[in-house]
N, C-alpha and C positions, 0 to 999 in steps of 0.2 A: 565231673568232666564228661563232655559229649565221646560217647563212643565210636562216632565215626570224624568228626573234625579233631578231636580233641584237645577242643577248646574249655578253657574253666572260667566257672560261674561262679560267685558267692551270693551264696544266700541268706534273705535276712529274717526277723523272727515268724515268717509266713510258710517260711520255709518249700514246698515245690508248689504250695498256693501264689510263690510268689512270679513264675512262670508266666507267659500265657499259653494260652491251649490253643491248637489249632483248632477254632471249631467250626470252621469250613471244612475240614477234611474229614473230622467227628461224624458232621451231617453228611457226607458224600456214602459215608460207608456205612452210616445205620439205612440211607436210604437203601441201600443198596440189600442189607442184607433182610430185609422185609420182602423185598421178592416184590411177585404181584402183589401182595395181599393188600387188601382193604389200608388204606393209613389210616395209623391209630393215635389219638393225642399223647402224646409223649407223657409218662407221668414223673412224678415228683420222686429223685432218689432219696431224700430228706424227709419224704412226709411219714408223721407216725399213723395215720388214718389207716384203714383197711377199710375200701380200698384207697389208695392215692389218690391226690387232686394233682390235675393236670401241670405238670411243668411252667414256669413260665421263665426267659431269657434274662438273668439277672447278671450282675455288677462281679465278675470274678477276678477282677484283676485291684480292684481295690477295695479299703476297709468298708466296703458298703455293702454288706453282701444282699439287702434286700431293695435295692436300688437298680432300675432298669437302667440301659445305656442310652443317650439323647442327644448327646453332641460326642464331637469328633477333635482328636487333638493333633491338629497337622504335624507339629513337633514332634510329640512324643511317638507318632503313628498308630494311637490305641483311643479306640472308648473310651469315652467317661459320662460318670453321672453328673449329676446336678449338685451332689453334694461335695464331688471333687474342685469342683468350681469355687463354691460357696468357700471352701476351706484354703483356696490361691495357692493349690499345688500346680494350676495351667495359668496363673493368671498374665502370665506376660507371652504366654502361648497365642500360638493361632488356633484359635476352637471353630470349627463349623459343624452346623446342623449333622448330626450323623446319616439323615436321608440325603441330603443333596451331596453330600462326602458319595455315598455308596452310590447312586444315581451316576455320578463323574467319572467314578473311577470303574464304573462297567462300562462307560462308553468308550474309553480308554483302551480297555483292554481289548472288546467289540473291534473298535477299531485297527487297533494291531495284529486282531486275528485273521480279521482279512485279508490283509497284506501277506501272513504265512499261508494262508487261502488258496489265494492267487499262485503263489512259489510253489505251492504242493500241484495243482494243476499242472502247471508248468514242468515240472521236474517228471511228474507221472510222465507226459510227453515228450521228454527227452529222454528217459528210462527205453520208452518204443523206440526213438530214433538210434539209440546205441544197440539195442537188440541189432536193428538191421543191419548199423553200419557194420558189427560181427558177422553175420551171412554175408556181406558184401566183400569183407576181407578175406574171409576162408573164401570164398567165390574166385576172387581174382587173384588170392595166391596160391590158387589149383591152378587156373588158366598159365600164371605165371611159369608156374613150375611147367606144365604140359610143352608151353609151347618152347621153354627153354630146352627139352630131353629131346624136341623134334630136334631142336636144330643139331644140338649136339650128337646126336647120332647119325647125322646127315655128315658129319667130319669125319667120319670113323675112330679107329684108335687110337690117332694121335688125340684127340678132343676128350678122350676118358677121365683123365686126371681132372682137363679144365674142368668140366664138366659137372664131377663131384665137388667140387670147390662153388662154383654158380648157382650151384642147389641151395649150399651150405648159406650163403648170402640171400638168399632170397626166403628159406627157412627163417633163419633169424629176423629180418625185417619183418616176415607175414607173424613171428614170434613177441617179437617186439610192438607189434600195433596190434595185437592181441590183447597182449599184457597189459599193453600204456589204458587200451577199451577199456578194460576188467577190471584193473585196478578205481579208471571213474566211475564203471557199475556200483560197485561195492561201497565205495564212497560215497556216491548219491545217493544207492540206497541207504546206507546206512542215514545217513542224513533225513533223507526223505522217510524212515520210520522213524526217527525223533520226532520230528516235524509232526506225523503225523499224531501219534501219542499224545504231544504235547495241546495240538491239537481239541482232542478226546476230552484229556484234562480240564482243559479251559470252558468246554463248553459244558461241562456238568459243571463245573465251578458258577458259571453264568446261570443256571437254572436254581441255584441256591437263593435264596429267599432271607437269609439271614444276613442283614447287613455288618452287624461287627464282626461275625467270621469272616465272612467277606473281605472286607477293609484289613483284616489279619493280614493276610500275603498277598492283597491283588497287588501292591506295588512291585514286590518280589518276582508276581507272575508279570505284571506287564512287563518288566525288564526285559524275565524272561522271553516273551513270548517277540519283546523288539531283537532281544541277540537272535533267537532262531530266526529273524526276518533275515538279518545281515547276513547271515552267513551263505545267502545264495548271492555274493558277490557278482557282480558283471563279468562274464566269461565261463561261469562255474556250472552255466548249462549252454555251452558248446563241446564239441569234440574237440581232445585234444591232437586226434590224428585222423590224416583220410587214408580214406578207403582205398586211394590209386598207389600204386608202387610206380616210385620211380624209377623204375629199371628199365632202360634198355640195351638190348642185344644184338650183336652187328656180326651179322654171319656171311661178311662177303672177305674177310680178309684173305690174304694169301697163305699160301699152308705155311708157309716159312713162320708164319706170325700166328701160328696158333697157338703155341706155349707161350704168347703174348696176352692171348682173348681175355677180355676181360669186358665187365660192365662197361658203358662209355663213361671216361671223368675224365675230367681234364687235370692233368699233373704235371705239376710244377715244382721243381727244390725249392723248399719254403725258405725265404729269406728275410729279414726284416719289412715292414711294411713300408711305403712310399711316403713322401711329403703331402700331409693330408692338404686341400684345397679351401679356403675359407669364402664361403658364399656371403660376397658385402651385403648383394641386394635382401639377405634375410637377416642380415645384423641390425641391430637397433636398440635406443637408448629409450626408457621412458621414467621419470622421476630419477630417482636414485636402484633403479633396476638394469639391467645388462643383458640383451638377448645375441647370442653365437649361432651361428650353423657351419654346418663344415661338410666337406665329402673325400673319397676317395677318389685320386685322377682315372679316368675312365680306361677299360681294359688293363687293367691290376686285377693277378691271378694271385698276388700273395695273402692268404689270409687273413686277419684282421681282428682280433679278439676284443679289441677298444681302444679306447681314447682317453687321452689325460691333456686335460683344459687347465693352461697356468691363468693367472692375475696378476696384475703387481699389486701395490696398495694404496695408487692414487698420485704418488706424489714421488713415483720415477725409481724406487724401491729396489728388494729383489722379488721375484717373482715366486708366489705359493701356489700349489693344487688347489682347485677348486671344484674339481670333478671328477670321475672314474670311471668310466661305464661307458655302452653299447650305442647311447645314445650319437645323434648327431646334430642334435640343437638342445642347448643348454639357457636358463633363465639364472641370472643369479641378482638375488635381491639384498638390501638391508647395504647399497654403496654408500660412499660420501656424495652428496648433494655438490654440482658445481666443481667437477675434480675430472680429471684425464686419467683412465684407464688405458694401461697394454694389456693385450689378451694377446698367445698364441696355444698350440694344440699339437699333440704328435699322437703318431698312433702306435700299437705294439702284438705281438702276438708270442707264441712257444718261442722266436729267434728272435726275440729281443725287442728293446726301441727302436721307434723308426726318427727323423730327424724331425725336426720341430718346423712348422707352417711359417709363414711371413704373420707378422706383429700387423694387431689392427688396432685402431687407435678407437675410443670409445668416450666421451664426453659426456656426464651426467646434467640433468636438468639443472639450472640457475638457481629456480626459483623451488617451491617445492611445491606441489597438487597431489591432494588426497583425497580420500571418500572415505566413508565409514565399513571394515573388511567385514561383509557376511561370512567369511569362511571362519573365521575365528570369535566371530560375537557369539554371545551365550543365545541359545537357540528360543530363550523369551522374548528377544530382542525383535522389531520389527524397524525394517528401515524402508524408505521410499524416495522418492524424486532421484532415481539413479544412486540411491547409498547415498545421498548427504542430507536425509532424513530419518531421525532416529527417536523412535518410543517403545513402550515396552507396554507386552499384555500382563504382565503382574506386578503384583503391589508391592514386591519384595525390589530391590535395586539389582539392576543387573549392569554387565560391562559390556561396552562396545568400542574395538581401536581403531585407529585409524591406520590403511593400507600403509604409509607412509612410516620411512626407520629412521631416526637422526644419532649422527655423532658427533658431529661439529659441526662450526658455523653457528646463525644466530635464527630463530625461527621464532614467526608470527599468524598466530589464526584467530579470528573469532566464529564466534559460535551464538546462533540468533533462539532466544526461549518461544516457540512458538504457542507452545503453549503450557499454560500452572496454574492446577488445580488445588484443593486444597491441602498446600504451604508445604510440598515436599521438601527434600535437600537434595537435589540432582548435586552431581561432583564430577569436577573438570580438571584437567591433568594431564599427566603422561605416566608411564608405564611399560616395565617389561612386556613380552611376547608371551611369558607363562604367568600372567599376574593371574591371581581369582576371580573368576566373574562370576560367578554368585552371589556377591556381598557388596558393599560399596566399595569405591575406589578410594583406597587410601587405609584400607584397614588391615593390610598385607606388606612385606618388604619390598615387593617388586612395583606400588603404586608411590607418586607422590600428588595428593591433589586439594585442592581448595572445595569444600561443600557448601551451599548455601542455602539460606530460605527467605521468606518474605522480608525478615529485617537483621540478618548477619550473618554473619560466615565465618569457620575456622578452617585453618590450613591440615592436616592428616597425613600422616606415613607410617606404618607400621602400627596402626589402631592409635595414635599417640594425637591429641587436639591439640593444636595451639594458634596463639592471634587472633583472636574473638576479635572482631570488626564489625562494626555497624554498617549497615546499607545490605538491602539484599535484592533479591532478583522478582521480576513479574512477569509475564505477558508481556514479550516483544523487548526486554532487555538483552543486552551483548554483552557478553563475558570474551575477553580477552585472555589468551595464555599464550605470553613470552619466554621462549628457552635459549638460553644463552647460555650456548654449550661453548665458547668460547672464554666466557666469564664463570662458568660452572654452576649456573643460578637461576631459580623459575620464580617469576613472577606475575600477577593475575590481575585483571581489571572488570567494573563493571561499567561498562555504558563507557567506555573511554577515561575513564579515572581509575587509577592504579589504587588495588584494594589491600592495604596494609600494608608491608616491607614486603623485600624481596621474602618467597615465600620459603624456597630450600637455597641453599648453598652445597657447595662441594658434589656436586653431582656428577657422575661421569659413566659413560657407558655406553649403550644404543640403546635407545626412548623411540616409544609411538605417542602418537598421540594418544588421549583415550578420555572415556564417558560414563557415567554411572548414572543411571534415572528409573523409574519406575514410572506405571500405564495416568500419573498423574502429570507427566512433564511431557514435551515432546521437545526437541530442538535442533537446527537444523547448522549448516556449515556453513561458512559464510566471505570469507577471503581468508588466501596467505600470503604471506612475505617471507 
């Protein structure tokens, strides 16, 4: 059991031979502790000679032990010899050359070091800007305070009391953007000494010369070294506070209205908020999606903590929540195709709801138009001509949806093979919004799709084949996929000829479109109904 996950292993009759070693970390730290000295050829812990023959890189992870490593087993993510090959422990594996494995995956990780490179530049430079913005704020919440104690003792006695009180507020603000500074210093550096570390790491990792150590954790490190990129998120090197206090001080009032003084704010009994205002000219319909905007009517002192956006469901209903929050422009996607939406909106704060907007009426597209969504295709996927071109740079199938949600109604697209190499099985379908796209489509519960090749094709859901059908796809063939979510039933064509029975039944739910191909097919979109 690992002493620090404590996670457990069983072992088999190799017993902790059957491990791998880290020997990328092995080689960092003998280099390390040789110092300057001269390098010496490593010698043999095994040898009975006196003196030893020179070490050489042998086979430790399998029964080979006098067998070097030559290839690479993408699967497994470990070395192998030649004679693990021969014996068809990888044989349905993906094996590559172990140079061109290690060659890849240093550029790989090269390349991601850059990027936390960059972020560590960056951050150092915004490290100096928050320094400053701290002298700028003790700066200006000296002045604050100075010129506050002028004025206040320019009122005399009655102003004492305010006076202490005025301090006490302007303390705490210049306290408060202090803190809010100090607490980002802290953080970015802390951050910014990962970074940097990690860093360090990588590039004695890079100077390592042994490629199956190497290939041991560089996927691990490139992970890592992509998470340390993200985490300098968009925002996370601005300040979260300025340096100016908004305070000001009005030292003309009448003495009567001294035990009044106070910072200027405008104060009002807070009361519910007003009938938010719905802005037509920014509402709008596109596909089966829904865009709102909304405002506050103008010169409204009562505060405002948010807004809640109803819906109904199409078909005259009652009305549900379909948002919460600060915003005042809302998208809401995944409607019914060809159906009349009401929307309206209220607002609310600490005294309650406010009353509810005038209903806008909202009409979804007829027909339906979609494109191929980069935001959710597997990030091997390569699309062009505006998203409704779709191939892939690896060999393995990957998935790509379409923008477009359906749940009723009867829906038609084809899809044109632009191109097919040799005799993939691209796969055509529909599919949930969490299906897997790593794998083919159809081999999961959230795909249902038809695969093909040069001369058949079978239907797939849930890994399951069935309806082996003659006739398959080429270069410049059209695959047809009708869903008739009215009739609950997918059925597939090619070239205009329907390819076997209907292919599922009983289907019901909200379906994308979707695609599964690899860098041997490409295919493009081609009409809907």
């Amino acid at each position: 059991t690992c002493p620090q996950c404590h996670r457990s292993a069983s072992l088999d009759q190799r017993g902790l031979r059957g491990f791998q070693r880290n020997r990328l970390l092995e080689a960092i730290v003998q280099r390390y502790q040789q110092g300057r000295a001269a390098a010496a050829a490593a010698k043999c812990q095994l040898c009975d000679r006196s003196p030893p023959e020179p070490a050489a890189v042998l086979c430790e992870q399998c029964d080979h032990d006098l067998e070097n490593y030559s290839m690479y087993c993408v699967s497994c993510r470990s070395p192998v010899c030649y004679q693990c090959l021969e014996e068809g422990k990888h044989g349905k594996h993906d094996v590559k050359a172990l140079g061109a494995m290690w060659k890849q995956h240093k550029a790989q990780l090269s390349q991601a070091l850059n990027g936390v490179s960059d972020k560590a530049k960056e951050a150092k430079e915004f490290l100096v800007q928050l320094k400053n913005l701290l002298q700028q704020i003790q700066e200006n919440g000296l002045d604050y305070e100075a010129c506050l104690v002028a004025q206040c003792d320019a009122l005399v006695d009655a102003l004492t009391r305010q006076k202490a009180k005025l301090l006490t507020k302007v303390t705490k603000e210049r306290e408060h953007k202090l803190k809010v500074v100090w607490d980002q210093i802290n953080h970015c550096t802390l951050k910014l000494r990962q970074s940097t570390g990690l860093m360090e790491y990588c590039l004695e990792v890079i100077k390592e010369n042994d490629p199956s150590g190497f290939l041991q954790i560089s996927d691990a490190l490139i992970k890592r070294v992509q998470v340390s990129q993200e985490q300098w998120v968009k925002g996370a090197l601005e300040p979260k506070v300025s340096a100016e206090f908004d305070l000001t001080l009005d030292s003309e009032p009448l003495l009567q209205s001294i035990h009044q003084l106070d910072f200027i704010q405008m104060k009002f009994p807070v009361t519910v908020p007003p009938v938010p205002l719905l802005q037509l000219e920014k509402c709008c319909t596109r596909n089966n999606s829904v865009t709102l905007a909304w405002r506050m009517p103008p010169l409204t002192h009562n505060p405002v903590e948010g807004y809640i956006l109803e819906l109904d469901d199409g078909d005259g209903g009652q009305f549900r929540e379909v948002y919460v929050g600060k915003e005042t422009l809302c998208t809401i996607d995944g409607l019914h195709f060809n159906s009349t939406y009401n929307a309206r909106v209220k607002a609310f704060n600490s005294s309650g709801v406010g009353p509810y907007s005038k209903t806008v009426i909202l009409q979804t597209s007829d027909v339906a138009w979609f494109t191929f969504d980069p935001s959710s295709a597997h990030r091997d996927i390569v699309l062009s001509n505006d998203n409704q071109t779709a191939t892939c740079n690896s060999y393995d199938d990957r998935v790509v949806l379409g923008t477009a949600a359906f749940s009723k109604g009867v829906h038609y697209w084809e899809l044109h093979v632009d191109r097919y190499d040799n005799h993939p099985d691209p796969a055509f379908g529909i599919a949930r919004i969490n299906v897997v796209k790593d794998m083919m489509l159809g081999k999961d519960d959230k795909a249902w799709a038809m695969y093909v090749d040069n001369n058949r094709s079978w239907f797939m859901h849930c890994n399951s084949h069935t309806n082996r059908t003659e006739g398959g796809v080429s270069k410049g063939a059209t695959v047809g996929v009708l869903l008739d979510l009215n009739k609950h039933n997918l059925t597939f064509y090619i070239n205009g000829q329907q390819q076997g029975p209907p292919a599922f039944e009983n289907i019901e739910g909200v379906f994308m479109p979707a695609l599964s191909l690899n860098r041997n097919v490409q295919v493009s979109l081609l009409q809907f109904s």
